[in-house]
N, C-alpha and C positions, 0 to 999 in steps of 0.2 A: 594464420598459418602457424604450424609447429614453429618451435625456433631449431635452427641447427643442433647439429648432433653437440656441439662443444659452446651455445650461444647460453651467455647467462638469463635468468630470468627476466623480465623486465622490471618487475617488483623488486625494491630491495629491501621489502620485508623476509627477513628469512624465515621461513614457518617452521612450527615445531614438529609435525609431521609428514616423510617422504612416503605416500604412496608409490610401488612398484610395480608394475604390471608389464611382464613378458606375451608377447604376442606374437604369433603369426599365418598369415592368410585365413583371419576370421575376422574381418572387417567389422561386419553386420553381430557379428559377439562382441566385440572390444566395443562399437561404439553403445552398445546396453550395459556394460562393464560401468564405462566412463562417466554416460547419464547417475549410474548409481552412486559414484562418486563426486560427482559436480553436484548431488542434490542432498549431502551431507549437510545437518545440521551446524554440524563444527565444520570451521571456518580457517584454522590456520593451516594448510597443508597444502604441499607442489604435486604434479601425478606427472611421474617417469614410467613412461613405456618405452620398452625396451623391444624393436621389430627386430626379432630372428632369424635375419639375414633377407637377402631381399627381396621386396615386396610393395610394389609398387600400390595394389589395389589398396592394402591399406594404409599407406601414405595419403593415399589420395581421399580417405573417408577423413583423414587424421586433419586434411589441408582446409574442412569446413570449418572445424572450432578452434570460434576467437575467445580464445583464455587464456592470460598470460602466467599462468598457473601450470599451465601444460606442457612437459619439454619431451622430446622426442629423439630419441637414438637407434640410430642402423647397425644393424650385425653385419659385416660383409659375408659371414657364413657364418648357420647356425650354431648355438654353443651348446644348444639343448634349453630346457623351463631355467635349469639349475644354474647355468652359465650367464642365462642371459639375467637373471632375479641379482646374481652376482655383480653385474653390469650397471644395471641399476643402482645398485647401494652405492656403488663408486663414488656415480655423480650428483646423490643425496645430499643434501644441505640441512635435511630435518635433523631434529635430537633423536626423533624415535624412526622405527621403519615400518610401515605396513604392506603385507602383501595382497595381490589381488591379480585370482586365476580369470584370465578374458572370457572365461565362460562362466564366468559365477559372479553376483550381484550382492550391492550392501543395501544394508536396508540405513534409510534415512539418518537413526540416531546411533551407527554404528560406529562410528569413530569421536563422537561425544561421551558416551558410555564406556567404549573403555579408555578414555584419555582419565575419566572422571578417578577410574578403578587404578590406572597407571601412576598417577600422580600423588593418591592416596596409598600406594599399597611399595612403593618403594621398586627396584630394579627385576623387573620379573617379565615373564611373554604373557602378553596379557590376552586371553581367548573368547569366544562366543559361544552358543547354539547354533548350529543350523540348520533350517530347513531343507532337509537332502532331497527332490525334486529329480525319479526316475519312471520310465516309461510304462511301470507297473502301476506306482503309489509315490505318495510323499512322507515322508517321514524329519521328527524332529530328532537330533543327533548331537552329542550324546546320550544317551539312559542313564548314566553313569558319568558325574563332572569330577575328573581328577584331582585328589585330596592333598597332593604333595608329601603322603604319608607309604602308599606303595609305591615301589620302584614303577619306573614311568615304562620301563620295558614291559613289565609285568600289567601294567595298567592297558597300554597298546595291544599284547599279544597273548595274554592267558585268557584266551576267551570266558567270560562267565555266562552264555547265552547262545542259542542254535544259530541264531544271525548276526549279520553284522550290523553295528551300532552301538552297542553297548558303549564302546569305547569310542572315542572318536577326538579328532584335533585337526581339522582342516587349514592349508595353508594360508586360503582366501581370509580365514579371520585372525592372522596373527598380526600382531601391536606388539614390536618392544626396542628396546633402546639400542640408537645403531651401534654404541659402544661394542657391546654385548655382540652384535652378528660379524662386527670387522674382528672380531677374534675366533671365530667361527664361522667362517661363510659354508653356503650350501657347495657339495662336491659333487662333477657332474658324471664322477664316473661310476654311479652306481644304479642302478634301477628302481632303488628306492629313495631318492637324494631328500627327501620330505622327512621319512622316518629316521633317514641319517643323521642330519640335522636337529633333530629333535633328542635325539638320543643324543650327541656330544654337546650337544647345550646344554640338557639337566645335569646328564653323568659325566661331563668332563668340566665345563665351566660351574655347575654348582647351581643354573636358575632356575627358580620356582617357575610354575604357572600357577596363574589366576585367570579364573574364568568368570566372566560375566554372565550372571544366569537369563540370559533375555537369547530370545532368535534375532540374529545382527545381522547371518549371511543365509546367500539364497545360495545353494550348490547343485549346480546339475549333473546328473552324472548317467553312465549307463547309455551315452547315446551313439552314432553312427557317425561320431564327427572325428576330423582329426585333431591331432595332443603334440604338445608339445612334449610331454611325458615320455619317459622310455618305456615299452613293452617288451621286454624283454623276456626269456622264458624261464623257466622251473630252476631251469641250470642255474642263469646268473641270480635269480634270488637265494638259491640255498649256497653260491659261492659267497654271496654278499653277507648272507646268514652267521658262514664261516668264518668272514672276516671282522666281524663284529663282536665274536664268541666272547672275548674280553669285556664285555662292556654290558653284557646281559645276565641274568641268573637263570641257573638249569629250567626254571619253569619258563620262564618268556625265551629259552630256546625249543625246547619243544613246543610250544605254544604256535612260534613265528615255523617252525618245520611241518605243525601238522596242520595247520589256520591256515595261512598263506601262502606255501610253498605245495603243500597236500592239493589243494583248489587249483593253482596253478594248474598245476602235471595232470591235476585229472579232465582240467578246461582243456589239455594238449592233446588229451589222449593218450597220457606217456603212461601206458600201463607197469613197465618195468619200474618207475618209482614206485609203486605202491609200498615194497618192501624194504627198498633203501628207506625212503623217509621214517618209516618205523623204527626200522633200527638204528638210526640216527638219533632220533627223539630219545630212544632208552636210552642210547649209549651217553650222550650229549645232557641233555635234560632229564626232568623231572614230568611227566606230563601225566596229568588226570585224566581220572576217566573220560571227561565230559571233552577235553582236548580230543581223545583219540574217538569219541561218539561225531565230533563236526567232522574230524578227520573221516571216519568212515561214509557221512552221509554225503560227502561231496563225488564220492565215489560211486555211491548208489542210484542218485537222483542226477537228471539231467541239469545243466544250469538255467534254463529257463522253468523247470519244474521246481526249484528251489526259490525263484523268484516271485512265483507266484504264489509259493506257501508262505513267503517272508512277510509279503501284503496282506494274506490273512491274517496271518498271527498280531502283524500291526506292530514293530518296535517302535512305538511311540508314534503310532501312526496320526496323521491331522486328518480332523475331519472334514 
């Protein structure tokens, strides 16, 4: 059985790393999460799931596995991914924290690798490849492993390529010291709480990523299920946009206005952005040509016609 929401482990080995894992009503996800974690090479680490308010079905997947490794906490009402990932580090006991999205899997030597890279490489997030796994193609992710030499906003949002991928930092493969995220936790009022996070951890706290050049994490994406994720629209991303203006340079503001905020509004149908975000990007940022060529084609081409040109072209496509 799980132990109670507040029941200490039975081990009193304290491990050195807390996996965390928000979940809810994806039973049959979580429990392919967990296998992937219980079949980790490395060996010292507890798995906090964190159920997002209530949810009996997967309690009841939760009540098969006997591992006294496994501890289990109830939300009495959703906090969101953000909230409950927050919940989890609470009741961490690890030095470091890992996360892990209930729909996305580790591969075996993923948390050996980068403990190896953590340990050598001094206070930093320590990252993977992933095999990104959608209903078109598969694709390996990032093209492009972050250098700690350009600004991390501008690494994220100044597109250098027609699709997406180039850039990438998924949350399922992050490794780093819990010190580090109790100064920083994830905030769950934004609709990007991932890329928020990431950004006042480099540009407010000061830390590096390191990334591990291996494929560690499976990520699936693109599919008909539901998220604990906020989908929120056009609006609250380019409010979030706004509220972050401080912390970004003119390029990765128009980058993140015409990339992700552009896509949005045009997946909406919100034709009246088309103008606004333009003129924002001048006003605001710095934006290349190549920024305002994605910005136009997401406007031109359907989203599924865009998907299936991504798969040809192959960003790093597996064969």
């Amino acid at each position: 059985m799980p132990r109670l929401p507040d029941e200490p482990l039975i081990s009193s080995t304290i491990p050195e790393v807390s996996v965390v894992i928000p979940t809810c009503r994806r039973p049959t996800l979580l429990l392919r999460a967990l296998a992937s974690v219980f079949a980790q090479t490395y060996q010292h680490y507890e798995v906090i799931v964190v159920v997002d308010g209530p949810d009996q079905e997967t309690l009841a997947a939760l009540s098969v596995i006997r591992d006294a490794r496994l501890r289990v906490f109830v939300n009495p009402r959703s906090l969101s991914a953000a909230g409950a990932r927050n919940r989890g580090v609470k009741h961490a006991r690890g030095h470091w924290i890992a996360f892990l999205d209930d729909d996305d899997e580790w591969l075996p030597q993923k948390l050996e690798r980068q403990m190896a890279c953590a340990l050598s490489s001094g206070p930093a997030l320590v990252t993977a490849l992933s095999r990104v796994v959608t209903p078109v193609a598969t694709y390996v992710w990032p093209g492009t492993v972050f250098d700690n030499v350009l600004p991390i906003d501008e690494y994220l949002f100044d597109r250098q390529a027609l699709f997406a991928g180039e850039s990438f930092i998924q949350t399922s493969s992050y490794v780093l010291p819990r010190a580090a995220y109790q100064g920083c936790p994830f905030r769950s009022d934004t609709p990007h709480d991932d890329w928020d996070f990431l950004l006042r951890l480099c540009k407010q706290r000061g830390m590096r990523v390191e990334t591990v050049p291996e494929v560690l994490v499976q990520v699936h994406c693109e599919g008909p299920r539901l998220s604990l994720s906020q989908h929120d629209s056009w609006v609250a991303s380019l409010y979030w946009l706004d509220s972050i203006r401080s912390l970004i340079t003119p390029r990765a503001y128009s980058g993140f206005c015409l990339g992700v905020v552009g896509p949005r509004a045009a997946n909406e149908h919100a034709y009246s952005a088309f103008f606004l975000l333009l003129l924002k990007a001048l006003r605001n940022g710095a934006p290349r040509p190549r920024q305002v060529l994605v910005f136009l084609s997401f406007w031109a081409m359907p989203q599924g016609l865009r998907r299936r040109l991504r798969a040809l072209v192959g960003v790093r496509r597996e064969g």
